[in-house]
PALUM-276737 format. One record per residue: residue number from 1; residue in three letters; chain; x, y negated, z of N, C-alpha, C in turn. Coordinates in steps of 0.02 Angstrom, whole numbers. Last residue first. Example, Ala and Ser with C-alpha at 12.3 -4.5 7.8 and 13.67 -1.06 7.14 Angstrom:
2
R    i   aa  ch      nu      nv      nw     cau     cav     caw      cu      cv      cw
R    2  Ser   A     642     112     354     684      53     357     645      -2     394
R    1  Ala   A     660     284     390     615     225     390     660     165     390
This chain:
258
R    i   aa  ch      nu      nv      nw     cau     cav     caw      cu      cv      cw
R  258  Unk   A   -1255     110    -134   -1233      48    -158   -1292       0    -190
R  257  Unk   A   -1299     184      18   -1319     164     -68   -1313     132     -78
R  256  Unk   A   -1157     228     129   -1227     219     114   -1245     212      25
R  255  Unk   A   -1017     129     166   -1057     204     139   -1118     172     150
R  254  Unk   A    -962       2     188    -944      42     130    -951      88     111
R  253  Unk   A    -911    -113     287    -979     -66     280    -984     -77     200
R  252  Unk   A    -755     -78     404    -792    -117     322    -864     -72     309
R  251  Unk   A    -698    -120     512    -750     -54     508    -779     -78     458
R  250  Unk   A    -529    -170     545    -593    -180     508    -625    -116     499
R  249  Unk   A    -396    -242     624    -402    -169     601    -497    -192     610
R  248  Unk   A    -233    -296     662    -303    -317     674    -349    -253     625
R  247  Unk   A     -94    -297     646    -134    -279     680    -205    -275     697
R  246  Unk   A     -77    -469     554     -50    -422     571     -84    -378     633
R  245  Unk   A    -284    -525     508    -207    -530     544    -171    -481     533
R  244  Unk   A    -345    -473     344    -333    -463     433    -267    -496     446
R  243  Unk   A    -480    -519     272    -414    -556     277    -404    -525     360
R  242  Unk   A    -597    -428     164    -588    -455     266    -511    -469     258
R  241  Unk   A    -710    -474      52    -638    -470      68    -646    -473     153
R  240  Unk   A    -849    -412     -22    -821    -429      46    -750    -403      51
R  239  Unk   A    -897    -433    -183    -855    -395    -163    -851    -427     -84
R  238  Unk   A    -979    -533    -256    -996    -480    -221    -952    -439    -187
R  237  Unk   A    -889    -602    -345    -929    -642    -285    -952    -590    -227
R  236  Unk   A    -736    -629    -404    -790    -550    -384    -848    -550    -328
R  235  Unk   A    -716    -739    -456    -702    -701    -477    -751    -634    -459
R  234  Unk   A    -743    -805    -318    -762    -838    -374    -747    -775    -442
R  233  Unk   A    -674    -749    -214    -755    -766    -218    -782    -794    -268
R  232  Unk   A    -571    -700    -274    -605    -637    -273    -683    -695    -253
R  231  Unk   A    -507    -828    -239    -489    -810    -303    -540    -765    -321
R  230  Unk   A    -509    -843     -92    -525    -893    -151    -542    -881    -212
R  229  Unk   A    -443    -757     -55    -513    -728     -20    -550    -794     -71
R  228  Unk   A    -323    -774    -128    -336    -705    -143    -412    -702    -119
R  227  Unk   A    -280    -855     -38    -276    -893    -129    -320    -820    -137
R  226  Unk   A    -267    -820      69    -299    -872      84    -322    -877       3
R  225  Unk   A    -152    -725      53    -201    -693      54    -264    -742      57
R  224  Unk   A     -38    -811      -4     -75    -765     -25    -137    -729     -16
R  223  Unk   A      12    -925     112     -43    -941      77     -63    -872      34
R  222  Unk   A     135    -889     138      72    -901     199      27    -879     157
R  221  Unk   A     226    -895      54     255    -832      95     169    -814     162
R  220  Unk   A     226   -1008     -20     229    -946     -43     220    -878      -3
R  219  Unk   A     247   -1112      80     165   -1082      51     153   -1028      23
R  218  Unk   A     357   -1108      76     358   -1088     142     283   -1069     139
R  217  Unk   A     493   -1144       6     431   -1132     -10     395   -1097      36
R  216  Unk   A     626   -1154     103     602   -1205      22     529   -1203       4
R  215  Unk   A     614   -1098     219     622   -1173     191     613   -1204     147
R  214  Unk   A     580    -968     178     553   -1006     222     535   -1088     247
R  213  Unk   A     720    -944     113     671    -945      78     606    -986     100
R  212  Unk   A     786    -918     239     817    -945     186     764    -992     131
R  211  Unk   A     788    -720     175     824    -796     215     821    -862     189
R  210  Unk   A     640    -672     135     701    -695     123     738    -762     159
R  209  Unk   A     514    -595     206     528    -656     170     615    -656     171
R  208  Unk   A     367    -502     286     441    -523     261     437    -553     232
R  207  Unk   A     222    -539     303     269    -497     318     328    -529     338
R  206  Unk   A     136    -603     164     145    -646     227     184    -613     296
R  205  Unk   A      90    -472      79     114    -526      74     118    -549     150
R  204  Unk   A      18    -340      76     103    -337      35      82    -424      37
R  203  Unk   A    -142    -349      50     -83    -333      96     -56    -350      47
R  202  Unk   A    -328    -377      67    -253    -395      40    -193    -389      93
R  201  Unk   A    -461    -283      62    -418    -287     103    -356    -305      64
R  200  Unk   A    -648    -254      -2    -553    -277     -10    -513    -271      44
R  199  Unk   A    -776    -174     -48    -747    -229      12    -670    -221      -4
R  198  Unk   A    -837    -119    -136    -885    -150     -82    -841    -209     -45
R  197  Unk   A    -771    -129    -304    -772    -102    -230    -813    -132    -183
R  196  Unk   A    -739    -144    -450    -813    -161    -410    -806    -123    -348
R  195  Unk   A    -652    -157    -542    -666     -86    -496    -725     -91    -453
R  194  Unk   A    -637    -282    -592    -639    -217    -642    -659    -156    -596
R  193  Unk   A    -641    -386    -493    -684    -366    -540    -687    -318    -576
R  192  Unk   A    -504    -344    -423    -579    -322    -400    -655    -321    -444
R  191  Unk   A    -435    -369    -526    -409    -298    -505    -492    -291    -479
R  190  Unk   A    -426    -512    -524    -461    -491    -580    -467    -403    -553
R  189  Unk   A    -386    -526    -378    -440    -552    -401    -480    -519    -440
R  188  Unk   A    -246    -500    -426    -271    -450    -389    -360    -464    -383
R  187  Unk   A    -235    -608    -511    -231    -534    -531    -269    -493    -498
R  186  Unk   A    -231    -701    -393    -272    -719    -443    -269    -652    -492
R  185  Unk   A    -116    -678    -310    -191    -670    -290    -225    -687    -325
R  184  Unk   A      -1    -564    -419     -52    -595    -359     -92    -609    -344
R  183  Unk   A      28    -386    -437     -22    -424    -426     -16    -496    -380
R  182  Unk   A     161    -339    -549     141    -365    -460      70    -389    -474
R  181  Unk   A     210    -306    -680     201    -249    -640     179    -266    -557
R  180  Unk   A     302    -426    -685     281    -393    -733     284    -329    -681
R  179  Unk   A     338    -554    -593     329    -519    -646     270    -452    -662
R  178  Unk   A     308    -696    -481     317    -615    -492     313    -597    -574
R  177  Unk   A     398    -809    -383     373    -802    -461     382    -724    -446
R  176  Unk   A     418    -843    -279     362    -909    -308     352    -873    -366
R  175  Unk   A     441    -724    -169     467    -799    -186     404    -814    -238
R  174  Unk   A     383    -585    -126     458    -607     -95     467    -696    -116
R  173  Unk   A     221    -563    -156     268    -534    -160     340    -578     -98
R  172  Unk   A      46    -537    -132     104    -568    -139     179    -515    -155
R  171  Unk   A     -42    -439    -155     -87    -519    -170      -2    -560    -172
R  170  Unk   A    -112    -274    -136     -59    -292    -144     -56    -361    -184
R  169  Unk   A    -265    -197    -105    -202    -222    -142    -168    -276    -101
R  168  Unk   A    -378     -77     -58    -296    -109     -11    -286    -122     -74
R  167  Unk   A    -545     -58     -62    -480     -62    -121    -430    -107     -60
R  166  Unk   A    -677      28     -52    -625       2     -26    -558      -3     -77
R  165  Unk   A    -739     125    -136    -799      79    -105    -738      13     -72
R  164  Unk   A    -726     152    -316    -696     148    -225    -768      94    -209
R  163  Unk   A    -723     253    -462    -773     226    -424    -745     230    -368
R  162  Unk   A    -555     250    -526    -627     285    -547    -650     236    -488
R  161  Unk   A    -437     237    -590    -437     236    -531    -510     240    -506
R  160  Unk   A    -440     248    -724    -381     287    -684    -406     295    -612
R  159  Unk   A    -551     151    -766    -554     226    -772    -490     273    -748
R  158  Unk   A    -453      46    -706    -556      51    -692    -535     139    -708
R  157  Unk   A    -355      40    -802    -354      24    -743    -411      67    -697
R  156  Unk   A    -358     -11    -942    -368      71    -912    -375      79    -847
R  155  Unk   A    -213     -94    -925    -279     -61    -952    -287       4    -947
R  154  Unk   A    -161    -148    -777    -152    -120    -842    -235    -105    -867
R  153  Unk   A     -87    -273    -659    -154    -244    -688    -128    -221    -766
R  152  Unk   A      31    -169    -549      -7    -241    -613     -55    -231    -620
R  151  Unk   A     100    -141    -388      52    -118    -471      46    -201    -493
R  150  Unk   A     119     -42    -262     149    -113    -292     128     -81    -365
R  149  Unk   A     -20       5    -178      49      24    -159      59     -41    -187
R  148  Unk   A    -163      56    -184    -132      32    -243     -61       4    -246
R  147  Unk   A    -284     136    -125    -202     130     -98    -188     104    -140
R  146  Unk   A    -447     157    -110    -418     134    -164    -326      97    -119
R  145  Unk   A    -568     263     -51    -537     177     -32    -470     192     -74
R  144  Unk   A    -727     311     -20    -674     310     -71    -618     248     -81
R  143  Unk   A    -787     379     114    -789     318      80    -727     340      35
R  142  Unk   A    -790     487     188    -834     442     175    -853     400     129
R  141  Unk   A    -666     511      87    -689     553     129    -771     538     133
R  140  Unk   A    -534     513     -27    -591     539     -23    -606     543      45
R  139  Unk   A    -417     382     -65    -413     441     -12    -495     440     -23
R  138  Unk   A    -316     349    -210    -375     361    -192    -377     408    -145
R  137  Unk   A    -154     279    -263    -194     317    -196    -252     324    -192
R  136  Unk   A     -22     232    -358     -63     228    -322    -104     301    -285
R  135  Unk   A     153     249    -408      89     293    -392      46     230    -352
R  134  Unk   A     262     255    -520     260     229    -450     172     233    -455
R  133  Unk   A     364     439    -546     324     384    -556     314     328    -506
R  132  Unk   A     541     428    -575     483     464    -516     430     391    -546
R  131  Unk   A     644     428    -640     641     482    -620     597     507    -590
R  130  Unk   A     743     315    -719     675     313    -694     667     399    -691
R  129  Unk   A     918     264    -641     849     302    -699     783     322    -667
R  128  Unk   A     955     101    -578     932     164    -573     889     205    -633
R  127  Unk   A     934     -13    -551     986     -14    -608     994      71    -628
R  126  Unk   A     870     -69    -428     855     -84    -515     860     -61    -589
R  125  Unk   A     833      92    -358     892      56    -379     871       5    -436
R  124  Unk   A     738     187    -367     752     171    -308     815      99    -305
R  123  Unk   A     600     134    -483     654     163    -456     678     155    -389
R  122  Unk   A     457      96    -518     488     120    -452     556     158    -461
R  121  Unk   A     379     -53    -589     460      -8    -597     470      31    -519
R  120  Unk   A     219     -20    -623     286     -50    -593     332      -4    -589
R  119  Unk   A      61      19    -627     108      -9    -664     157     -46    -626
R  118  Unk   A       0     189    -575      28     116    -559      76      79    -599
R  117  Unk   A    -106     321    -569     -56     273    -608     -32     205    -585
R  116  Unk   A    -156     410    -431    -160     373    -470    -105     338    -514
R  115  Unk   A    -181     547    -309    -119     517    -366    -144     477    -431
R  114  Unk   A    -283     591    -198    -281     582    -269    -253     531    -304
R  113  Unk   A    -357     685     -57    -295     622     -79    -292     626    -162
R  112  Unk   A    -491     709      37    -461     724     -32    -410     675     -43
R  111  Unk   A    -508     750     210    -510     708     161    -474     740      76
R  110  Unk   A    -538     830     317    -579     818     281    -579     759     203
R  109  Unk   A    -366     887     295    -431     895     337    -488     866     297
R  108  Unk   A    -321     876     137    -306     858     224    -349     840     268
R  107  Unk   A    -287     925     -13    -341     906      54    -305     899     104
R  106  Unk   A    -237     816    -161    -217     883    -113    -254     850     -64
R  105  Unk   A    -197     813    -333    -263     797    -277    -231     857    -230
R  104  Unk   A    -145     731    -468    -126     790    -419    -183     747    -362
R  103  Unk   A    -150     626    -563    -178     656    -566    -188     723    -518
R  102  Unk   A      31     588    -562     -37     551    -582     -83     591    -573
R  101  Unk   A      95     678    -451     126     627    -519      34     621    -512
R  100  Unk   A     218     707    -287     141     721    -331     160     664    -398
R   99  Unk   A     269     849    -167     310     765    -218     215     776    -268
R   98  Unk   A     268     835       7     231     849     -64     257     805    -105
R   97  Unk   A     332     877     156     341     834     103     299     860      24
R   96  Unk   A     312     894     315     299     931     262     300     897     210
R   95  Unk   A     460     837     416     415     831     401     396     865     332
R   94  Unk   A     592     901     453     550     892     509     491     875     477
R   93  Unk   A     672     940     340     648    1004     390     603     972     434
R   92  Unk   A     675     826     263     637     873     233     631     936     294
R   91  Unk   A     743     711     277     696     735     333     659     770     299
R   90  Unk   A     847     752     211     874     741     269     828     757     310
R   89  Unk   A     780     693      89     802     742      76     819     781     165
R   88  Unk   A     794     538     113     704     581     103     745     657     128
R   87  Unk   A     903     495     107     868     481     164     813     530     168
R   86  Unk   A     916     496     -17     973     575      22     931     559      77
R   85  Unk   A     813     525    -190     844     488    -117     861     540     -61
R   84  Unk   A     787     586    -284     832     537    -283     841     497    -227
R   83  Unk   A     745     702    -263     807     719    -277     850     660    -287
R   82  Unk   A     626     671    -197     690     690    -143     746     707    -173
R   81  Unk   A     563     607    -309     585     552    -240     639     583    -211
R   80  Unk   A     503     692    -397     564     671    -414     616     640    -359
R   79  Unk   A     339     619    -375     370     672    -410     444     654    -428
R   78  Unk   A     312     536    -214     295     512    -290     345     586    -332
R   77  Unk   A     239     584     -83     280     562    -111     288     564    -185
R   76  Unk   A     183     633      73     150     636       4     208     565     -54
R   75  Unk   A     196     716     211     205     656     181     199     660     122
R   74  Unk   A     113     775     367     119     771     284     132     700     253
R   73  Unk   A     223     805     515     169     773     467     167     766     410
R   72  Unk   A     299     889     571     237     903     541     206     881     508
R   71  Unk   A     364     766     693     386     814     659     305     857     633
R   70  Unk   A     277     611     686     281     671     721     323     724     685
R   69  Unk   A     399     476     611     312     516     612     327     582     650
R   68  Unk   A     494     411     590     455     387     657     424     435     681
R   67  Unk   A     560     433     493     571     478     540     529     446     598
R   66  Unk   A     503     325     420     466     389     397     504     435     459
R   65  Unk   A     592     233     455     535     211     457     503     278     465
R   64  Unk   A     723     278     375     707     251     463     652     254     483
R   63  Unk   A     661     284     247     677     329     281     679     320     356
R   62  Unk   A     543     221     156     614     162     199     610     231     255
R   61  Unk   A     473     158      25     502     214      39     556     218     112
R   60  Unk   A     455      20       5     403      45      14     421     124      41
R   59  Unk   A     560     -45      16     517     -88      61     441     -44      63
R   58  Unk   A     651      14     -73     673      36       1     614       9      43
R   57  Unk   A     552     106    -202     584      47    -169     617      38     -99
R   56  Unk   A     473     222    -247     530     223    -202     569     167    -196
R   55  Unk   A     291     200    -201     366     207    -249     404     193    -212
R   54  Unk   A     207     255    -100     182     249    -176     233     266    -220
R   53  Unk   A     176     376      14     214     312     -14     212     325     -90
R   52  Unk   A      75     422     140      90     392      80     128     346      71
R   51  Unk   A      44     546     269     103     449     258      82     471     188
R   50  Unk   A     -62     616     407     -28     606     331     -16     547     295
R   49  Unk   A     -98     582     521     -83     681     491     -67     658     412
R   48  Unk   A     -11     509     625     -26     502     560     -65     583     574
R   47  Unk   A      75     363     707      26     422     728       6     431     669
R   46  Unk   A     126     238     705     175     305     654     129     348     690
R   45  Unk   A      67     152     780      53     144     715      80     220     651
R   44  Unk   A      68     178     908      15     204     874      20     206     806
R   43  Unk   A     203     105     946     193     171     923     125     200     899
R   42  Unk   A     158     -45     840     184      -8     914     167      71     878
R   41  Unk   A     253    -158     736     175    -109     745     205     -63     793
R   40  Unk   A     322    -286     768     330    -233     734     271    -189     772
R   39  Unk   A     208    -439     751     269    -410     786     284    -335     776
R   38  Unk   A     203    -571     621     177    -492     672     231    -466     691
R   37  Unk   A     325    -640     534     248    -650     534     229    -575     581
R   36  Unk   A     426    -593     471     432    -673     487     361    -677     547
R   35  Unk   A     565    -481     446     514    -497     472     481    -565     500
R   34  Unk   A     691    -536     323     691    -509     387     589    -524     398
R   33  Unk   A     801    -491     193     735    -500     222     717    -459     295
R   32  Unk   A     892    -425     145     889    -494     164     820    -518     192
R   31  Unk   A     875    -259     214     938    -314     174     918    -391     196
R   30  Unk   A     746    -284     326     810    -248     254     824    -293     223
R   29  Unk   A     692    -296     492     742    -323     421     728    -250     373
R   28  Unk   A     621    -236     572     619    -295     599     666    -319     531
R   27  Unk   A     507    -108     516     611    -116     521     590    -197     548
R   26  Unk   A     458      -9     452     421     -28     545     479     -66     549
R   25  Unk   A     340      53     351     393      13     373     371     -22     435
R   24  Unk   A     246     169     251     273     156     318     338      91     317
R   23  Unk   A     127     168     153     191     151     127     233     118     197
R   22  Unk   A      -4     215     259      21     173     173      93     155     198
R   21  Unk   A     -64     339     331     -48     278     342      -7     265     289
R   20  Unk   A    -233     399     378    -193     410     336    -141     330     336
R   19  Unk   A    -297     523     497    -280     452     502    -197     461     454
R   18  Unk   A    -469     589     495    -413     587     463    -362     520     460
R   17  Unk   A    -596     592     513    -549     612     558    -500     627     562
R   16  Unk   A    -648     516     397    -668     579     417    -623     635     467
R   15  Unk   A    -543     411     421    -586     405     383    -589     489     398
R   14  Unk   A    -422     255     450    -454     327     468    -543     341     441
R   13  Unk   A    -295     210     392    -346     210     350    -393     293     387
R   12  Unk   A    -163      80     418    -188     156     422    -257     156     414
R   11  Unk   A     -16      30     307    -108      18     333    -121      91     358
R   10  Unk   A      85     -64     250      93     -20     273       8     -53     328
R    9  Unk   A     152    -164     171      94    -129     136      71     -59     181
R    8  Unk   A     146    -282     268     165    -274     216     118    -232     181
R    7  Unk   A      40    -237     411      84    -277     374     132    -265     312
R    6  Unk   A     -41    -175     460     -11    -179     517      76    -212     480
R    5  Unk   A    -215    -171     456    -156    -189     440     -88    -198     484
R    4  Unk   A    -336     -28     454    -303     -62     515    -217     -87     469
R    3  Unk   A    -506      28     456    -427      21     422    -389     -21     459
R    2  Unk   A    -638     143     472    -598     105     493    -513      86     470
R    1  Unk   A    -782     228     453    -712     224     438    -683     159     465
């Protein structure tokens, strides 16, 4: 298998001849945030047979982005998403759309996909009703690798998200302070001790950034995944983190007998 960052939270994850890609964004901006770090992922990157998106945030749900994908391709979306967004709704004739909630498993070629719990607000709006869960990802093939989109650590965690050999989290966010429902790199740390995966991969940080922002705290926006390969060696000694550049793409050794 093979995984490939290509920044924020957006990863493709080929695995029994199946090339699955995380929470698409290809935008050089939104709203205030512009791209600081990798240059926008070339057309290989929207090659799919099937997109996940966790929650409907615009940084994780981002319609422009999702018309990239071949007309056909399966997109797998959180329960509720197309009635609350008109962008989704629009590309419902060119791509096959599945809405899923916690616990829904659907095949694609050789792989199994499987809707996990995630703690965080996914609306599409702050100010928005909650209408759609915000989901994590277990993809079955070879290997069992763990999508965890934007989450906290909850309890229960371990047994929602059962035995991975691979875990993608999510180590930063936008500025100096996250709440309630983010991992950083000292969470996301604890995230690996509870799931015991062979090997890590930290996304959702060092991307985008806020105007502006670059200036005042400029460690905030570098340093996550550096605090995260710190945090997991002392915290989850056994676990192999691979810290990728933007683009850079890892053959993690994660089958066989644990």
């Amino acid at each position: 298998m093979e995984v490939t960052w290509w920044g924020h939270a957006t990863c493709t994850v080929e695995d029994s001849g199946v090339r699955v890609l995380t929470d698409p964004l290809f935008a050089p901006r939104l709203a205030h945030l512009r791209r600081r770090r990798g240059a926008l992922p070339p057309a290989e990157a929207a090659r799919a047979d099937v997109a996940l998106v966790s929650h409907l945030h615009a940084d994780h749900l981002h319609p422009p982005s999702l018309a990239r994908l071949a007309p056909g391709t399966r997109l797998v979306v959180p329960r509720g998403a197309l009635r609350a967004v008109a962008g989704l709704r629009r590309l419902a004739g060119r791509l096959r759309i599945t809405e899923v909630e916690p616990g829904d498993e659907l095949k694609v070629g050789g792989v199994v996909v499987r809707a996990v719990p995630a703690a965080h607000d996914g609306r599409r709006l702050p100010w928005g009703p909650h209408r759609s869960p915000a989901l994590g990802y277990v993809v079955r093939g070879t290997a069992r690798t763990y999508f965890a989109g934007d989450t906290g650590l909850f309890d229960g965690m371990a047994d929602a998200v059962g035995e991975v050999e691979l875990a993608l989290l999510p180590v930063g966010g936008w500025g100096p302070y996250l709440g309630h429902g983010h991992l950083d790199a000292r969470r996301a740390a604890q995230v690996l001790a509870a799931l015991a995966p062979r090997a890590a991969v930290p996304v959702h940080y060092g991307t985008y950034w806020p105007i502006g922002m670059d200036a005042v705290r400029p460690h905030e926006f570098h340093a996550p995944g550096d605090e995260f390969v710190r945090h997991a060696a002392r915290i989850a000694p056994r676990v192999v983190v691979h810290r990728l550049g933007h683009g850079e793409r890892v053959r993690p050794e994660v089958t066989g007998d644990r």
